[in-house]
C-alpha positions in Angstrom: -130.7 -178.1 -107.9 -129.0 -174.8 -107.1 -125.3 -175.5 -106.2 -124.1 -174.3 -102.7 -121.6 -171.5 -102.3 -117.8 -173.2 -102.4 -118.8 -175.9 -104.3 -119.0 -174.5 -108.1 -116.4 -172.8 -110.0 -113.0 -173.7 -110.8 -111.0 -175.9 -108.9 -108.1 -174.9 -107.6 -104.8 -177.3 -108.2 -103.7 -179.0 -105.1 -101.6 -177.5 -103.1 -98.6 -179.2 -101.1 -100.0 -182.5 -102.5 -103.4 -181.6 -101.0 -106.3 -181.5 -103.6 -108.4 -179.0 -102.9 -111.9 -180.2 -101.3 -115.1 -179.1 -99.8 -115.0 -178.1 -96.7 -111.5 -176.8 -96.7 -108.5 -178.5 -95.1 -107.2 -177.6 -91.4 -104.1 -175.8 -91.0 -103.0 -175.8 -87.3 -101.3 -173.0 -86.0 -98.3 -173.7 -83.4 -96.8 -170.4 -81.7 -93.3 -171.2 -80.3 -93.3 -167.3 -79.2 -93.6 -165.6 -75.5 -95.7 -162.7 -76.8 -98.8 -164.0 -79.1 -101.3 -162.0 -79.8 -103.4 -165.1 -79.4 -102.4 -165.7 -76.3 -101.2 -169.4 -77.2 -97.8 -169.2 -77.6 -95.5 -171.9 -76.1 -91.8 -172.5 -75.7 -90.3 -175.6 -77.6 -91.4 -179.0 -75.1 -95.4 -177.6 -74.8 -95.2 -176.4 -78.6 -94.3 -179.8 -79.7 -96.8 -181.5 -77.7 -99.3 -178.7 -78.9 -98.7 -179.7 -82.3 -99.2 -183.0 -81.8 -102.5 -182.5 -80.2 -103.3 -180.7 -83.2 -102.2 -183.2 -85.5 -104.8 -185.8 -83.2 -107.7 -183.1 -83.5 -107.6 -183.2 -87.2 -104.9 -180.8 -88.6 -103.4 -181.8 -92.2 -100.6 -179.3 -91.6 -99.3 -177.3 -88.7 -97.9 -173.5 -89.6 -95.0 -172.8 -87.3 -93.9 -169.4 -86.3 -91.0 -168.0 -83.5 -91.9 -164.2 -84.3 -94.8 -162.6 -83.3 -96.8 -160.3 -86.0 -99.4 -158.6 -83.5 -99.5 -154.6 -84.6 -96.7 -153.1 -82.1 -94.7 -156.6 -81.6 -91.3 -156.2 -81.5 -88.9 -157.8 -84.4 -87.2 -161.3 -83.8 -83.6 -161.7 -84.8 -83.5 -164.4 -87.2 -81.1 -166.3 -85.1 -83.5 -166.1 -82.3 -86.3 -167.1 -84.4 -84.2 -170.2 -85.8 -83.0 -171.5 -82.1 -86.9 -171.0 -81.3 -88.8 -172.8 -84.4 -86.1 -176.1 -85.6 -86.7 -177.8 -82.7 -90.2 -178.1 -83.0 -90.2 -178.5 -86.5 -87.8 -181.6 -86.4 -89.8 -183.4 -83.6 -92.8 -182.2 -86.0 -92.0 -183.0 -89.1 -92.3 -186.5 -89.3 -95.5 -186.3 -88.6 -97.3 -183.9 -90.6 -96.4 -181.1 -93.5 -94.8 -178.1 -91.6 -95.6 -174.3 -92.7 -92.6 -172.3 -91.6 -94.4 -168.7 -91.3 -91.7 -166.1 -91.1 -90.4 -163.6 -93.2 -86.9 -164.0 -92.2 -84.7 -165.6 -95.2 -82.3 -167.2 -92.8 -85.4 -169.3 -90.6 -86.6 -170.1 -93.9 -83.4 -172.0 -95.3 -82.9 -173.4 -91.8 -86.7 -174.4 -91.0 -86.5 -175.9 -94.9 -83.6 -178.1 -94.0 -85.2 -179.1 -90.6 -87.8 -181.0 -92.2 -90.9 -177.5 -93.2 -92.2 -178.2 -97.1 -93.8 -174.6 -97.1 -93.3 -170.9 -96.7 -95.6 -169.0 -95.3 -94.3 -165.4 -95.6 -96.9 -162.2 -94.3 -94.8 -160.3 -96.3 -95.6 -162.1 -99.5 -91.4 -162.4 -99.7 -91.2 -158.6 -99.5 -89.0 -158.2 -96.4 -86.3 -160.0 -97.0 -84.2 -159.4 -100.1 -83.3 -162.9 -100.0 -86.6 -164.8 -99.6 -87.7 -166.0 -102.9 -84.4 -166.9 -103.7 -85.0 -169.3 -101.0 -87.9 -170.7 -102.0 -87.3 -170.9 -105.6 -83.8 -173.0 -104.8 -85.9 -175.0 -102.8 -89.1 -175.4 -105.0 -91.3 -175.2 -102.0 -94.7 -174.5 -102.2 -95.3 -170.7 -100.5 -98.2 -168.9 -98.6 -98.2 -165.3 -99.6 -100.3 -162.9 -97.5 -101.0 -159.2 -98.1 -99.9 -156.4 -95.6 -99.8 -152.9 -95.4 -95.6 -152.6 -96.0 -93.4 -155.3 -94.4 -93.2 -153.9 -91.0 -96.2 -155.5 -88.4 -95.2 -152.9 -86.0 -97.1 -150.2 -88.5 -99.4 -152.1 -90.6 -102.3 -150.8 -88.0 -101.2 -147.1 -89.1 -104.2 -145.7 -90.5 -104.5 -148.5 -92.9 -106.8 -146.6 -96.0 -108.0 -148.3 -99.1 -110.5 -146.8 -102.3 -111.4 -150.4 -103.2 -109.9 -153.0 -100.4 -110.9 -156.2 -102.0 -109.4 -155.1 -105.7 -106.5 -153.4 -103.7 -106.0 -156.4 -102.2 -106.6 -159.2 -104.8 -104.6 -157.0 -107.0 -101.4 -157.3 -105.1 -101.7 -160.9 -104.5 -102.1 -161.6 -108.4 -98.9 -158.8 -109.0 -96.9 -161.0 -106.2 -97.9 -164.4 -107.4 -97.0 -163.4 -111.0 -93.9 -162.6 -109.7 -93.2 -165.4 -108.1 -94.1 -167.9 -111.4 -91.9 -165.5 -113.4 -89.0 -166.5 -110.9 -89.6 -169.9 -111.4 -91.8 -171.0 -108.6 -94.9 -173.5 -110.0 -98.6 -172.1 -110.1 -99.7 -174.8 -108.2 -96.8 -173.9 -105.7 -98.5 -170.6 -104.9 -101.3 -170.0 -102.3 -103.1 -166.4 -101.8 -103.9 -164.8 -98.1 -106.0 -162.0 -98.3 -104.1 -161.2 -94.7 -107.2 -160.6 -92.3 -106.2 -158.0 -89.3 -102.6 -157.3 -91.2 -103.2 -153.4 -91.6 -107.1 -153.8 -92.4 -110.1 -151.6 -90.0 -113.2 -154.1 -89.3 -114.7 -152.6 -92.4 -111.6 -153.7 -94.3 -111.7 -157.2 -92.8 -115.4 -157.9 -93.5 -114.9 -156.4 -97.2 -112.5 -159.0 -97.5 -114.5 -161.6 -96.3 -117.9 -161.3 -98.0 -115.1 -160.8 -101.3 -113.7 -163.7 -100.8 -115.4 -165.7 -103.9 -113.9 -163.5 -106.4 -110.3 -163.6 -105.0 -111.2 -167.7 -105.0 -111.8 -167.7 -108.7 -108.3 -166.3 -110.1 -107.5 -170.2 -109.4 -105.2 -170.2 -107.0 -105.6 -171.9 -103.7 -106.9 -169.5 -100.8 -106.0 -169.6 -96.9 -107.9 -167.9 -94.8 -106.4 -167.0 -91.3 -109.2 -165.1 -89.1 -108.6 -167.8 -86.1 -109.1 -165.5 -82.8 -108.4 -162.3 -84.7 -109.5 -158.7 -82.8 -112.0 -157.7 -85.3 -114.0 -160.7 -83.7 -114.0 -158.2 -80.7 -115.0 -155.3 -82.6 -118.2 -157.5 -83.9 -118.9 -158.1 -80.7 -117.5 -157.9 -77.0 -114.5 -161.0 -77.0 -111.9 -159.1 -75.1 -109.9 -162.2 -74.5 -108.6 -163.9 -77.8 -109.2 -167.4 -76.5 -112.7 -166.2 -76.0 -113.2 -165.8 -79.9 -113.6 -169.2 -81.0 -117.0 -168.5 -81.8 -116.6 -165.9 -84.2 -113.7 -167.8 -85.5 -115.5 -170.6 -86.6 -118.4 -168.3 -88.4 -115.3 -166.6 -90.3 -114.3 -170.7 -91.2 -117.6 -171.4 -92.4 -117.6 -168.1 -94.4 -114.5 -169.2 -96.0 -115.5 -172.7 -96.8 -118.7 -171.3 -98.4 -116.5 -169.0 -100.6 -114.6 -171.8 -101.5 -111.0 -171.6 -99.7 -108.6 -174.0 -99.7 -107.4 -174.0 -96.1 -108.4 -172.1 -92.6 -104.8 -171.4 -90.8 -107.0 -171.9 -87.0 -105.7 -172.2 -82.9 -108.8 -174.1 -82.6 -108.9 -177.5 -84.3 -110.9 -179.7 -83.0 -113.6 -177.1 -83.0 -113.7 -176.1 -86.2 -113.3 -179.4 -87.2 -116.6 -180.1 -86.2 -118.3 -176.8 -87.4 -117.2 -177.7 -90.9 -118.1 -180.9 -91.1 -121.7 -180.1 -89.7 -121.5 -177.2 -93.1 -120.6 -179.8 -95.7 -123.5 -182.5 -94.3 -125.8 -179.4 -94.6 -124.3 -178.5 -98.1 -123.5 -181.9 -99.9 -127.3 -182.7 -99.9 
């Protein structure tokens, strides 16, 4: 019997004490923002009982951010970032892993010491001199994505590639070297190809139909393509709440490639898409 996409190949090590597994794990996504590009962000009270509805739907961890990273969003201070995300986290934290996303070193040491047991940097700890300092003193497993620069305000600039997908896995293996050689574990370290983050629709789709071969360098893989706008370019979803569709086919694209973890607004949803994949698949 032929095996099904996602299921051959080398298995990734677990990542934050999660084995890796077919289909991939849930990560929740919890905006404590005003300005998401998602259109789901929440002040502290509603984020925490966002997160816990999450958590209910089937989430294994919830990624928590206080700065949006839309093209054009304007920087967070990390104080005001801090004040935003800790709350949340501590109410959270007892009751699932946390994912501090943020690129700020500052909201990392604090969001660390609130309870969060990963980083989750769209920088790939570019921006912030201080970041993998962080994470190495605190031997947390890290999320590092790749953007155009460090600044989401220009990553839409033109964004120009000759090969995206080498480009692309390139930089993530250069990074997660990098990252070992500064003493953070292998199995600490998970790639994000960084869907949207200064990529055209041609770009993003590269990315996904590539995304076996960045799968078999070993490391775990999240893919985040929850309510993203190239969705809308597909096909007319003007509204980002009005993309769950085409944010579950991008799930299912990932899970048949093999990743890891899908970072998704939509839990409960895709949830149920992926487990309706891996009853088709397991057979």
């Amino acid at each position: 019997m032929t095996e099904m996409p996602g299921r051959a190949g080398a298995v990734p090590p677990p990542f934050c004490m999660f084995a890796h597994q077919a289909p991939p794990r849930i990560m929740g996504i919890v905006n404590v923002t005003p300005d998401s590009f998602s259109g789901d962000g929440r002040m502290a009270r509603d984020a925490i009982a966002h997160g816990l509805r999450l958590l209910e739907a089937g989430a294994e961890m919830l990624d928590i951010g206080g700065e949006s990273t839309r093209p054009g969003a304007a920087p967070v201070p990390p104080a005001e970032e801090i004040a935003r995300v800790v709350p949340v986290i501590r109410a959270l934290a007892p009751h699932a892993p946390i994912s501090i996303d943020t690129r700020h070193a500052a909201t990392m040491r604090a969001a660390l010491d609130a309870g969060a047991r990963v980083v989750n940097d769209v920088t790939a700890l570019r921006h912030d001199p201080e970041a993998l300092r962080v994470a190495v003193a605190a031997r947390c497993p890290v999320i590092i994505m790749h953007m155009l620069g460090t600044d989401p305000r220009h990553m839409q600039d033109a964004p120009d590639y000759a090969d995206v997908l080498a480009e692309v896995t390139q930089f993530l293996l250069t990074r997660a070297a990098a990252l070992r050689e500064a003493g953070v574990a292998p199995g600490d370290i998970c790639l994000d190809p960084g869907i949207g983050f200064g990529k055209t629709l041609a770009h993003n789709l590269a990315l996904l139909r590539g995304l076996p071969a960045l799968v078999r360098h070993g490391h775990a893989v999240l893919l985040g393509a929850s309510r993203k706008s190239f969705i809308h370019r597909i096909t007319p979803a003007p509204e980002p709440a009005s993309r769950i569709p085409g944010s579950i086919a991008a799930a299912i694209a990932g899970a048949a490639a093999g990743v890891s973890w899908v970072r998704v607004h939509d839990v409960a949803e895709t949830r149920q898409a992926l487990a309706v994949w891996d009853a088709i698949t397991a057979g």
